[in-house]
Backbone as JSON, one array per atom type, in Angstrom:
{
  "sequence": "XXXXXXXXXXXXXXXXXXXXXXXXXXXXXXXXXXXXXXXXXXXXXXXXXXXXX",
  "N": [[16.65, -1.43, -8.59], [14.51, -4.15, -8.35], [11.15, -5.85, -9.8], [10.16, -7.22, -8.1], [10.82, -6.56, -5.97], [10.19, -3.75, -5.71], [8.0, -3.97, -5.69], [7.08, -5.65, -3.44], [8.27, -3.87, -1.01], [6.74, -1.68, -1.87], [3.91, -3.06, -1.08], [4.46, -3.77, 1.67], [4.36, -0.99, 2.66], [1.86, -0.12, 2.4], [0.51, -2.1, 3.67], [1.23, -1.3, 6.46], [-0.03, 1.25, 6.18], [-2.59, 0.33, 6.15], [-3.15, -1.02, 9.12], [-2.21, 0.48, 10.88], [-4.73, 2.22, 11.22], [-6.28, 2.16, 13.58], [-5.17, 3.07, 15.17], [-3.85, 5.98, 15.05], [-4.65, 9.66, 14.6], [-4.77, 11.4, 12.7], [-6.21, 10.97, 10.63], [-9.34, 9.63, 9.34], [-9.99, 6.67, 10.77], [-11.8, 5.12, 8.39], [-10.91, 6.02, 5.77], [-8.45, 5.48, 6.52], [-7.81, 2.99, 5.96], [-9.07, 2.73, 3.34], [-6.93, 3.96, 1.92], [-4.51, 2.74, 2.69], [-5.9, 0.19, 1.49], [-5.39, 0.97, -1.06], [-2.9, 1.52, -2.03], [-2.11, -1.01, -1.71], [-2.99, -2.2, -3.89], [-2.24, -0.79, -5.84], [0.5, -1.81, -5.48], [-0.19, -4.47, -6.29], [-0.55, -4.28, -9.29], [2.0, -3.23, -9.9], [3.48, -5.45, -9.61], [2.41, -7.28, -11.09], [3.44, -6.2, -13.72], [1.81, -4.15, -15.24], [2.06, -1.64, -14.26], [5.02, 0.03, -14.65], [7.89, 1.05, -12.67]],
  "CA": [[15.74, -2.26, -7.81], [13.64, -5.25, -9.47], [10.03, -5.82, -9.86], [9.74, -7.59, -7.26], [11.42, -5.71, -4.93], [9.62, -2.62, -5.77], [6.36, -4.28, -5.25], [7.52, -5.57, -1.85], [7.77, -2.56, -0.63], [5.15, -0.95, -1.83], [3.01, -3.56, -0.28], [4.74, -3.13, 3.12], [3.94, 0.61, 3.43], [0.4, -0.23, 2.27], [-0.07, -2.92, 5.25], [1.35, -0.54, 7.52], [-1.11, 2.42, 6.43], [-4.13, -0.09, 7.0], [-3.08, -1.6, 10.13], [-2.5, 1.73, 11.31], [-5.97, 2.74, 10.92], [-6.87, 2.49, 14.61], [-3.81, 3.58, 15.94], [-3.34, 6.9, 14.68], [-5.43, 10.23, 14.85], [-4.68, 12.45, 11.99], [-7.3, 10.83, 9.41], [-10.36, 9.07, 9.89], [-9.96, 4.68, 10.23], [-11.96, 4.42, 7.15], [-9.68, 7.05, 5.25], [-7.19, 5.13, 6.57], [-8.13, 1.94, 5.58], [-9.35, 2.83, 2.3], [-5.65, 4.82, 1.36], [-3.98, 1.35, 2.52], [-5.96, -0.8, 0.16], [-5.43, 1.77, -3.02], [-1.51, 1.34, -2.07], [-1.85, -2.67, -1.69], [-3.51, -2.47, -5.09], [-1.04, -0.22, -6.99], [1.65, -3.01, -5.28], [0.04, -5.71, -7.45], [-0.17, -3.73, -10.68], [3.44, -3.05, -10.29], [4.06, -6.96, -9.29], [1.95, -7.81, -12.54], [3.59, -5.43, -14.92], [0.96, -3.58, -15.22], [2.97, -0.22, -14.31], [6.33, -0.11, -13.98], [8.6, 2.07, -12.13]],
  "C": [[14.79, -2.95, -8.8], [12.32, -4.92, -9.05], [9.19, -5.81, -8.8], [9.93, -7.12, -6.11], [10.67, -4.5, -4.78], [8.2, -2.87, -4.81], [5.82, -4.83, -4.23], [7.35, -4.31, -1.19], [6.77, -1.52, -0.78], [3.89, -1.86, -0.74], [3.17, -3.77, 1.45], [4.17, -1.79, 3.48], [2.45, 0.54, 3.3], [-0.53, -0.94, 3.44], [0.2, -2.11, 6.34], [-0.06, 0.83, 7.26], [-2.29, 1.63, 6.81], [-4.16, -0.8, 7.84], [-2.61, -0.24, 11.01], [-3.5, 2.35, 11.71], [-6.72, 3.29, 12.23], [-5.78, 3.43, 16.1], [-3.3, 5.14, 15.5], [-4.87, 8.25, 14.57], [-5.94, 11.66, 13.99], [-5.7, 12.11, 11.06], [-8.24, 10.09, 9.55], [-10.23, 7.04, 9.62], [-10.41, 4.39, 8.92], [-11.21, 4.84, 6.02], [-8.45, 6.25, 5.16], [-6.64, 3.89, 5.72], [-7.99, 1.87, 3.91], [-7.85, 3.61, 1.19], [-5.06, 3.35, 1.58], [-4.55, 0.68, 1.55], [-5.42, -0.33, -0.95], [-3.44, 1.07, -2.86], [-1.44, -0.47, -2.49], [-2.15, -2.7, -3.48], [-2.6, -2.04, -6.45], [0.17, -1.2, -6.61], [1.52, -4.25, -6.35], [-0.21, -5.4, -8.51], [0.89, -4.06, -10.51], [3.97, -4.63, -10.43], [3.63, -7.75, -10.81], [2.46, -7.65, -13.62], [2.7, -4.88, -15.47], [1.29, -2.35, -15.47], [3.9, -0.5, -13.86], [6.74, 1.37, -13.68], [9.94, 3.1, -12.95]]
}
């Protein structure tokens, strides 16, 4: 899997954990929120080359 591909997906599961946030009951919205951005953020390292996989 490519760079870009990786970093696609990563940034999918990241929009889903913080659009989730209000919809779900196991962790607190801002918790939730705040775990989605860190993911969105490690998506555009990886997209940068920054860290690779």
């Amino acid at each position: 899997m490519n760079q870009n591909m990786s970093s696609l997906l990563i940034g999918i599961v990241g929009a889903a954990v913080t659009l989730s946030a209000y919809s779900q009951t196991f962790v607190s919205p801002t918790q939730c929120v705040t775990v989605g951005l860190l993911v969105l953020m490690f998506g555009l390292l990886v997209r940068e080359g920054l860290i690779s996989l």
